[in-house]
C-alpha positions as CSV (number, residue, x, y, z in Angstrom):
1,X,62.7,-111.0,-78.8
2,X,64.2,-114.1,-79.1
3,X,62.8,-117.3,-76.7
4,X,65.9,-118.8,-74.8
5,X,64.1,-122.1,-75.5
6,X,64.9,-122.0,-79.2
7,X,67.8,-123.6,-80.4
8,X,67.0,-123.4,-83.9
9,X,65.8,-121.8,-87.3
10,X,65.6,-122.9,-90.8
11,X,64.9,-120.3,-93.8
12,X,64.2,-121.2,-97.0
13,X,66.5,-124.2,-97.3
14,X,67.1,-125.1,-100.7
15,X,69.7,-128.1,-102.5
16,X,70.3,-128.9,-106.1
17,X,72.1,-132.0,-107.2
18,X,74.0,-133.1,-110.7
19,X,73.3,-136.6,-111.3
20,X,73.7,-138.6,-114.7
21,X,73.8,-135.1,-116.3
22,X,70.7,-133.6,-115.3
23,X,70.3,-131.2,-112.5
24,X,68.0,-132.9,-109.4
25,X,66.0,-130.4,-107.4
26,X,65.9,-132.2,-103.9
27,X,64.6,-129.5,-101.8
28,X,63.1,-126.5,-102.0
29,X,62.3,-123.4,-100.0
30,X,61.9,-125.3,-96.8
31,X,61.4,-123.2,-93.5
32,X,60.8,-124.3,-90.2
33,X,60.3,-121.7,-87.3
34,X,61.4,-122.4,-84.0
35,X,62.9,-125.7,-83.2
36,X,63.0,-125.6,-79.7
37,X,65.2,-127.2,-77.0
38,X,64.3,-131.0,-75.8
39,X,61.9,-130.9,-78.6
40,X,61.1,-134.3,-80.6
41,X,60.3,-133.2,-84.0
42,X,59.1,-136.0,-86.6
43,X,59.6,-135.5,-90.8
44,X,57.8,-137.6,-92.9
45,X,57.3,-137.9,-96.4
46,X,57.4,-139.9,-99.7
47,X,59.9,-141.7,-100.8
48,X,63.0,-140.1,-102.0
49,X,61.5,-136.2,-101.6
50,X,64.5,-135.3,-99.9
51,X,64.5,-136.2,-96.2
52,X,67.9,-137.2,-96.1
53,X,69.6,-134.4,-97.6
54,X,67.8,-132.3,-95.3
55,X,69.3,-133.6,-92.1
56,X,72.5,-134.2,-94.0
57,X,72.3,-130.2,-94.6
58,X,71.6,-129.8,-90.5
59,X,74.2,-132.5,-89.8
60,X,77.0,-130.0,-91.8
61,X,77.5,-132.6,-94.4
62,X,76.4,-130.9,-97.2
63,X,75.6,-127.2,-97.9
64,X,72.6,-125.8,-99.5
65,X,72.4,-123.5,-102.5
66,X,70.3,-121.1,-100.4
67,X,68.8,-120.1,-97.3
68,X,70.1,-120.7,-93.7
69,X,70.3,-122.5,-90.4
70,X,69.5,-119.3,-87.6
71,X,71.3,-120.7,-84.2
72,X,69.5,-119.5,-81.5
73,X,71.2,-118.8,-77.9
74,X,74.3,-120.0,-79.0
75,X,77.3,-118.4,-80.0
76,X,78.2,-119.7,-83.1
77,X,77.3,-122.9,-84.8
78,X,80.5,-125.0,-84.3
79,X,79.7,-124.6,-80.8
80,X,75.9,-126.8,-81.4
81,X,77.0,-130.6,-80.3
82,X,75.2,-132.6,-83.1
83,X,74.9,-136.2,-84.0
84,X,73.5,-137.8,-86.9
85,X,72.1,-141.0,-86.5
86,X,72.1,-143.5,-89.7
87,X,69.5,-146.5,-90.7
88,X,73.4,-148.9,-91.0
89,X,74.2,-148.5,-87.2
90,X,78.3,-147.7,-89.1
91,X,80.0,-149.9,-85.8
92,X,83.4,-150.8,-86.2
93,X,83.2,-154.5,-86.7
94,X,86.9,-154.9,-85.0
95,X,86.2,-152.8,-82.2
96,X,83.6,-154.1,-79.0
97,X,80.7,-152.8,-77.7
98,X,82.6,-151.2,-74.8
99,X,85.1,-149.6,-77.7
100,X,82.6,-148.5,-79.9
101,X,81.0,-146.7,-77.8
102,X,84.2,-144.9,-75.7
103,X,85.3,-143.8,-79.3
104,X,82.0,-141.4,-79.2
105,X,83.1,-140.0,-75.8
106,X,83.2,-136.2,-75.5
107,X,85.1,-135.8,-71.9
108,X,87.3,-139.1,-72.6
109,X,86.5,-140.5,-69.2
110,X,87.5,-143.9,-68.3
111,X,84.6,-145.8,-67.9
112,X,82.1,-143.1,-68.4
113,X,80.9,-145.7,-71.4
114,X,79.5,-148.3,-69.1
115,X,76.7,-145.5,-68.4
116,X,75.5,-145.2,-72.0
117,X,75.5,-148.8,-72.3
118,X,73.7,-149.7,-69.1
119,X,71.0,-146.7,-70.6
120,X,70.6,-149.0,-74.0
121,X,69.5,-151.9,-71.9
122,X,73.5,-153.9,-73.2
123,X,75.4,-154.5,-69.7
124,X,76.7,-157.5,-69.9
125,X,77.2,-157.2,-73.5
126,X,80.5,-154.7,-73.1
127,X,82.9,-157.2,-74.5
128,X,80.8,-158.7,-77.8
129,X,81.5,-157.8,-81.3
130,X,79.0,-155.8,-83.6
131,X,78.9,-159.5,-85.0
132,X,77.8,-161.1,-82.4
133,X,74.7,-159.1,-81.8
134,X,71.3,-158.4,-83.3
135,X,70.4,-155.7,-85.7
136,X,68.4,-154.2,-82.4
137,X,70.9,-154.4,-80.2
138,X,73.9,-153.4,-83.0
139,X,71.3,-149.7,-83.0
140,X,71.7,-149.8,-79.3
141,X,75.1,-149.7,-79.6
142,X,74.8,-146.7,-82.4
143,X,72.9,-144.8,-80.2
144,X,75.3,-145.4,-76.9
145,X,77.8,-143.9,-78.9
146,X,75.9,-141.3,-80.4
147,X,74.7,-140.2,-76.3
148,X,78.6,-140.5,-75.5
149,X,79.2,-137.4,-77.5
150,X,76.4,-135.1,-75.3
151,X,75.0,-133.7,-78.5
152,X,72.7,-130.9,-77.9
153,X,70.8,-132.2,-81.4
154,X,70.5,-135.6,-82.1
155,X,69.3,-136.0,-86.2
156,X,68.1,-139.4,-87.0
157,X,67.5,-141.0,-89.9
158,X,65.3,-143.7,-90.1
159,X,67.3,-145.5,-87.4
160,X,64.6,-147.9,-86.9
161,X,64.0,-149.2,-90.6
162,X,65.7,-152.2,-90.9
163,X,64.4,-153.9,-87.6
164,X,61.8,-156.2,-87.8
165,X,58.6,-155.1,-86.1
166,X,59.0,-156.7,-82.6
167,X,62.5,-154.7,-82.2
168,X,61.3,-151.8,-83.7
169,X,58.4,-151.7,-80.7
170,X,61.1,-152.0,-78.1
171,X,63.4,-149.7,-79.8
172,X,60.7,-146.8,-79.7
173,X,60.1,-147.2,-76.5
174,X,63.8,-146.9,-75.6
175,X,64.2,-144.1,-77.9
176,X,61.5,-142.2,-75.7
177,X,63.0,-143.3,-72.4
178,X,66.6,-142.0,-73.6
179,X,64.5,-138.6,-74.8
180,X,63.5,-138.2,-71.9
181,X,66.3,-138.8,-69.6
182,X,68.7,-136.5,-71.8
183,X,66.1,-134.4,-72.7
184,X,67.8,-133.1,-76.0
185,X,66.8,-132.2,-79.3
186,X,65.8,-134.7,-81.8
187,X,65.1,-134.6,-85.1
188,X,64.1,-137.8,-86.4
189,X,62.8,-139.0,-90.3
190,X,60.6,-142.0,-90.8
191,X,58.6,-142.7,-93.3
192,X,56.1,-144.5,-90.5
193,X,53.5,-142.6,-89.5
194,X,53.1,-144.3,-86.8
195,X,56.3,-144.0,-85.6
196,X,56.1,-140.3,-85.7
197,X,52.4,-140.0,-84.0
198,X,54.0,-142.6,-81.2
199,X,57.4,-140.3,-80.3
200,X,57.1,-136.7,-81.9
201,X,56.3,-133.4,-80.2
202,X,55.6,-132.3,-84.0
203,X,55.2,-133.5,-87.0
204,X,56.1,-131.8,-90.5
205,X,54.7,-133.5,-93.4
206,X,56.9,-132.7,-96.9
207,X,55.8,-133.1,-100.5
208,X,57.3,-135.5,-102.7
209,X,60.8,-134.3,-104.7
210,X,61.4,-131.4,-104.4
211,X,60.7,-131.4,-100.8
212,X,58.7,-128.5,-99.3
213,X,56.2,-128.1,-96.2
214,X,52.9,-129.5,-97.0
215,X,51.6,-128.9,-93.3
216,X,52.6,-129.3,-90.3
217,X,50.9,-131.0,-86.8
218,X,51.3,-130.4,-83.2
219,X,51.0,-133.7,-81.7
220,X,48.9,-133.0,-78.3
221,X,48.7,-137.0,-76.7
222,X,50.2,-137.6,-73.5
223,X,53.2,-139.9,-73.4
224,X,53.2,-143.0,-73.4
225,X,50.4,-143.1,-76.5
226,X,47.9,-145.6,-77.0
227,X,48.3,-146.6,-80.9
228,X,44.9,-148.1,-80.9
229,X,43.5,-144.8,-79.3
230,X,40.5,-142.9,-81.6
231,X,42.9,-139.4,-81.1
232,X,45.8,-141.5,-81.8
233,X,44.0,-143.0,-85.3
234,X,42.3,-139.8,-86.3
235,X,45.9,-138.0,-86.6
236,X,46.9,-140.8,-88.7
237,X,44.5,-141.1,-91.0
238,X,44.2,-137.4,-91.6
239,X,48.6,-137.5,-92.0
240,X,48.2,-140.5,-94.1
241,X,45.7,-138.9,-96.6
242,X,47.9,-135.8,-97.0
243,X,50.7,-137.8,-98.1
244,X,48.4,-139.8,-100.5
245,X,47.9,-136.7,-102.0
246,X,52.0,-136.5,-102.3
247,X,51.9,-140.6,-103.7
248,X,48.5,-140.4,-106.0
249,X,49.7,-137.7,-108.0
250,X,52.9,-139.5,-108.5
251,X,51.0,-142.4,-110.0
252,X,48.6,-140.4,-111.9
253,X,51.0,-138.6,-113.8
């Protein structure tokens, strides 16, 4: 019997690539069990293991060689509203903030946009260009126009990697305020472990290329989390060492 809380199931997700030639294994066999509704689930892992074309697979952008996405309490997958999120925020440079966002609108309403802006912390900022703003606030605007659609499943990836470190504190903390207000699914890659500890629900860690589970975490700290915290430090270290496993081997062989 199926949980009406689920939204969705992966099974045994696998992608091969050409490139130069040679045939690229990029993931493999990768299964995750019930992804629930308004759940925050964090992926991390090394460095080009496959991350990406993993949520491009979710996002419908690119299909794998074998396994499959299991909907759950939905009729059919073209009705699950999803969004993926980018690291280049992917503005139209002609088009302003107010523009940018009404062009992700689902219901078309007039003025519905100024909502999704206000959310992102930008009032007064309806009428700049994507030129005119910050690399923070030009995210904002990415994720406005990503909440203008509704999804059901937001898929991020790495949104907050080319911020500098200030932004990328306030950006976190907005990220978990929007979360929480929408309360939708996200999905969201990093390769911070930090980052992950600080805004996920769960945590699955993958091996270098090709990508499968190497464990998984259920992240039990109450929001919002103390990053100095000895809970908060012991998850981290324990995360960080499994993925040194991942790294070391890479430079030992």
């Amino acid at each position: 019997m199926k949980s009406e809380n689920e939204l969705l199931e992966i099974r045994n997700l696998a992608k091969k690539f050409i490139r130069n030639g040679e045939i690229v294994e990029a993931i493999a066999n990768i299964s995750i069990a019930a992804i629930k509704r308004k759940e925050f689930l964090c992926i991390v892992g090394p460095s080009g293991c496959g991350k990406t074309t993993f949520l491009r697979i979710l996002a419908g952008l690119e299909t794998p060689d074998k396994g499959e996405i299991i909907y759950k309490n939905i009729e059919d997958k073209t009705s699950l509203k999803t969004t993926l999120l980018f690291q280049e925020f992917a503005l139209f440079p002609w088009l302003n903030v107010r523009s940018n966002v009404e062009f992700g609108l689902a219901d078309n309403k007039k003025g519905a946009e100024l909502n999704y802006i206000k959310d992102v912390g930008l009032s007064g900022w309806e009428d700049n260009y994507p030129n005119d703003l910050s690399r923070g606030m030009q995210q904002r605007v990415a994720l406005a126009r990503a909440l203008a659609y509704k999804p059901q499943l937001l898929l991020m990836d790495e949104p907050f990697g080319s911020v500098d470190a200030q932004t990328k504190e306030i950006l976190k903390r907005l990220l978990l305020h929007i979360w929480k207000e929408y309360r939708i699914t996200i999905i969201f890659v990093t390769h911070s472990i930090e980052e992950a500890l600080f805004l996920g629900d769960r945590i699955i860690v993958l091996t270098k290329r090709p990508a499968r589970i190497k464990k998984e975490f259920l992240i039990d700290l109450k929001h919002p989390r103390d990053s100095t915290s000895q809970d908060f430090n012991i998850l981290k270290r324990e995360i960080s060492d499994i993925l040194f496993e991942e790294v070391g081997e890479s430079f030992n062989s």
